[in-house]
Phi, psi and omega in degrees: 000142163338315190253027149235343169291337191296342194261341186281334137352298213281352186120148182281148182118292192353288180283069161260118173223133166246190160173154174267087181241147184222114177277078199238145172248115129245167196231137186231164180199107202228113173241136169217143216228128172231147166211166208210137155180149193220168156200142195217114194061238187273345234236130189229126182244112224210134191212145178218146145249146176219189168220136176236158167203130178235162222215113176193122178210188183178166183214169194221166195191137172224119177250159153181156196186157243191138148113016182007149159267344174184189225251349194294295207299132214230327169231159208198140189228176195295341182234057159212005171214184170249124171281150178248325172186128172245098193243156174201148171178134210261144174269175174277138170278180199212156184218169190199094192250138174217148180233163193187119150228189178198138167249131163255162153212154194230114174244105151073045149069034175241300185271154160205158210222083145277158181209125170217135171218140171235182166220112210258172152222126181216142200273019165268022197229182190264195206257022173255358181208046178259049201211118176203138183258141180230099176275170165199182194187154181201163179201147166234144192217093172271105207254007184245351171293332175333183145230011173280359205269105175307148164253018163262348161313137163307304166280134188219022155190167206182089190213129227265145160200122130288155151176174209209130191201180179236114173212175208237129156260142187205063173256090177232148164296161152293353159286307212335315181285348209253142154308124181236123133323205340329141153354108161208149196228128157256150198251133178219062217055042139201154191258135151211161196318156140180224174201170209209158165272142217230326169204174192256143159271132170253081202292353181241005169308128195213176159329101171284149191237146190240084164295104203252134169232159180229136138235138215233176170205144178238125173225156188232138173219139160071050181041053177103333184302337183233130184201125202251150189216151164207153168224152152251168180188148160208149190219133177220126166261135165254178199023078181260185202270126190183122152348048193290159175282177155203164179309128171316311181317333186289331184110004136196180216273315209241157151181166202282163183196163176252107156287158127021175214218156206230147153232142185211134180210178173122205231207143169213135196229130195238147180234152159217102184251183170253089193287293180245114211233339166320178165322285175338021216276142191222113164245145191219157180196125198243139120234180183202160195215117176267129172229143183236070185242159201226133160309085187276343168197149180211075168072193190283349176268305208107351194264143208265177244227116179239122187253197175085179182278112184100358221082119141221353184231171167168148206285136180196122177289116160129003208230148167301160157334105156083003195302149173296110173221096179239178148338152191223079180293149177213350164200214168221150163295080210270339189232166173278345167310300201301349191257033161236333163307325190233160179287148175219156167283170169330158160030039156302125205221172156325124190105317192313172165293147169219129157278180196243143216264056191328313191251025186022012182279006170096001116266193184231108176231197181285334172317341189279317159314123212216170181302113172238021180154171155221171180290273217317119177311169124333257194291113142239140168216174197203135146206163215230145167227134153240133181242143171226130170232098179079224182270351196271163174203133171248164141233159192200102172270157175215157184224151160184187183178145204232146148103353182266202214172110180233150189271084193271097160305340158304287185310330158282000199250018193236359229186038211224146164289131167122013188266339185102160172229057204246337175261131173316139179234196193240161225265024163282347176248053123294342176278348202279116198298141190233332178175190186255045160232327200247071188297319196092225208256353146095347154231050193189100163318126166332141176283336185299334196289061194306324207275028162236356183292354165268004163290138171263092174233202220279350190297326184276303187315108197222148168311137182257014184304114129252152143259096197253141163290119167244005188200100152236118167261127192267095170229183195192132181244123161283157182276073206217038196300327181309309194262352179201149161287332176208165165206127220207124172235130186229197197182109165220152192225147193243111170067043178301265201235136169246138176232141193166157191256345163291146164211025143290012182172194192265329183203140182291352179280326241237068188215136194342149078128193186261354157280312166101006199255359167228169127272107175240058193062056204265177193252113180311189182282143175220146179336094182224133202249117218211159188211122174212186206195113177238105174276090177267156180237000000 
């Protein structure tokens, strides 16, 4: 074709373009270890110190270049090609020194006793708090071990557990503390190179910490058939490690700071019974885990802090994590009346979206934006059925979780008023307002209507509420003792059927980054279906 042949003028080579990337990592990791345990009567004490030091630093290199002398030449230099970009670059190293030990003791298989403390220092922190201690401590009380505890009891074990301990995160960059530079170009009659400051040093930056308390019961009924395990907790982190503004006059907006402090509580209860204990066996084992967490302080002022994509979440003292803080849609302006009847925005027309006057003040502006959910669940649970008959065996896992909120950014960037109907759309805006004889269905905005499309609100914000099959396994043990010790043909399916209220995206699982709070189409868990053979010999 014409528009490869045109190019073959210039010479073999010409059009050539190569590069080069070079990647090195290195990493050390020197641990020493003392351990001591003794038992004497009833009584058993075992104790370990140890010291650790890690090490971990790196550099990275780019090349690239255009122009060849032929197509042959597999390296290259400045006077045989034309270069295109020459980068090299050292990361800042990060170190990590811990001291640590721990004592247990065990009296008669009733009481047990932990005690532990460490001491970490790490050089991503500033140089006045790069040092911190974490202690924990726990006690059990196996209260069915007595010997007033009948073993003809209904209950036939029966164990009390506490504890409380500390520990510190510093997933922080390794710069994070440091006056950093960067690449800037200034005009002096002319534009030149030079570099600018990108962040402050901060000589207190330090650890964020986590404080936990936990009580717990472990119990058994019926020699076991039935056996129950719960905890309660509560965990409050303080200073945490977080992006703060600061005045624009520096030449930028973030930097790192230790804020304000998060509380997270709530409870996880795990069942495991014997349903069926005959030719027949049928076991289930259920939990479900409730969590709350709450913003409790964000520095000496208080004032909250706004993330996420656009701003759409935000850090707010007395509100959960992260809440979703958009727009509040509640209709469309459906009569030329509503727009006297209801607050409205600027240049606000007939067709439109209509929010909710959030702040009462009788428009509508960005003040208006307000709490409308959070990412996180209320509620997660899981339960597993296992059946055995013979050689055959099912399982059958199902999952699911309530109370959350995920932001579907695909559906908004595919699926917004003001796009036009020049593309195929979903098929709510058949419902969709056309005029004040044809309103629609009174929440689906003219598709003509731009002026909230560029708003972030409540249309995309959809429950992350499922129910899932998430595992059913088929198996059959042959009958083949003679020629192998064991043998097994199974049949298992994976991510079978999902029930959920999403249609912003492909699945409420199926969402962006390690929070999980958007979708910009990622692609789901997907569906499989597998035939297998486990042979022992």
């Amino acid at each position: 074709p014409s528009n490869i042949t045109s190019k073959w003028s210039n010479g073999e080579g010409y059009e050539t373009t190569g590069s080069r990337s070079d990647n090195r990592s290195h990493k050390f990791l020197l641990q020493a270890l003392l351990k001591y345990n003794k038992t004497f009567a009833k009584h058993t004490v075992s104790g370990m110190a140890g010291y650790s030091m890690e090490s971990s630093n790196g550099s990275s290199s780019n090349l690239s270049a255009k122009q060849f002398p032929d197509n042959a030449l597999e390296v290259f230099d400045m006077q045989d090609v034309v270069m295109q970009k020459a980068a090299a670059n050292l990361s800042t190293p990060s170190r990590l020194l811990s001291y640590f030990g721990r004592v247990q003791y065990e009296y008669d298989d009733r009481y047990l006793l932990t005690a532990s403390i460490r001491r970490d220092g790490s050089s991503r922190f500033g140089k006045n708090s790069r040092w911190g201690i974490f202690p924990a401590i726990s006690a059990a009380y196996r209260i069915s071990n007595e010997n007033f505890w009948s073993k003809d009891f209904i209950v036939n074990s029966l164990k009390i557990r506490a504890s409380w301990g500390m520990n510190g995160n510093n997933s922080i960059p390794s710069n994070a503390s440091l006056a950093v530079l960067d690449n800037a170009n200034y005009t002096s009659g002319s534009i030149i190179n030079g570099f600018a400051p990108i962040s402050l040093a901060n000589q207190e930056l330090g650890w964020e910490k986590t404080d936990s308390w936990n009580i717990a019961f472990d119990m058994g009924l019926f020699k076991n058939r039935i056996f129950i395990s719960a905890d309660y907790y509560i965990k409050t982190t303080k200073d945490l490690l977080y992006k703060v503004n600061v005045p624009a006059l520096l030449g930028f907006t973030k930097a790192w700071g230790n804020i304000g402090s998060i509380r997270n509580k709530g409870f996880e209860i795990e069942l495991h019974t014997k349903n069926l204990v005959g030719k027949l066996k049928w076991n289930t084992s259920f939990n479900i885990g409730y969590n709350e967490n709450k913003v409790i302080s964000l520095g000496d002022d208080n004032s909250s802090y706004f993330t996420g994509f656009e701003n759409t979440q935000i850090f707010m003292v007395g509100q959960p994590v992260k809440s979703f803080y958009l727009y509040d849609a509640v209709g469309v302006y459906q009569k030329q009346e509503d727009l006297k009847k209801y607050p409205v925005m600027q240049q606000t027309v007939v067709g439109d979206v209509r929010f909710r006057d959030a702040d009462g003040n009788g428009y509508i502006n960005d003040n208006d934006r307000t709490l409308v959910g959070k990412p996180d669940p209320d509620f997660t649970f899981g339960m597993t059925n296992t059946f055995k008959y013979k050689n055959f065996d099912l399982s059958i896992l199902i999952t699911g979780q309530t109370g959350g909120k995920v932001y579907g950014l695909l559906g908004r960037a595919m699926d917004r008023p003001g796009m036009g109907v020049s593309i195929n759309v979903l098929s709510r805006w058949k419902n969709m307002w056309r005029s004040e004889e044809e309103p629609g269905d009174g929440k689906t905005p003219g598709i003509g209507n731009s002026n909230t499309g560029q708003l972030y609100d409540t249309r995309w914000l959809y429950s992350s509420d499922f129910i899932k099959i998430k595992n059913i396994t088929l198996g059959y043990k042959l009958p083949l003792k003679k020629i192998v010790q064991n043998a097994r043909v199974y049949v298992t399916a994976e991510n079978l059927i999902m029930w959920d209220k999403y249609d912003g995206g492909f699945s409420p699982e199926s969402s962006n980054g390690s929070s999980g709070d958007y979708d910009y189409g990622a692609y789901p868990q997907a569906r499989v279906i597998s035939l297998g053979v486990n042979v022992t010999f």
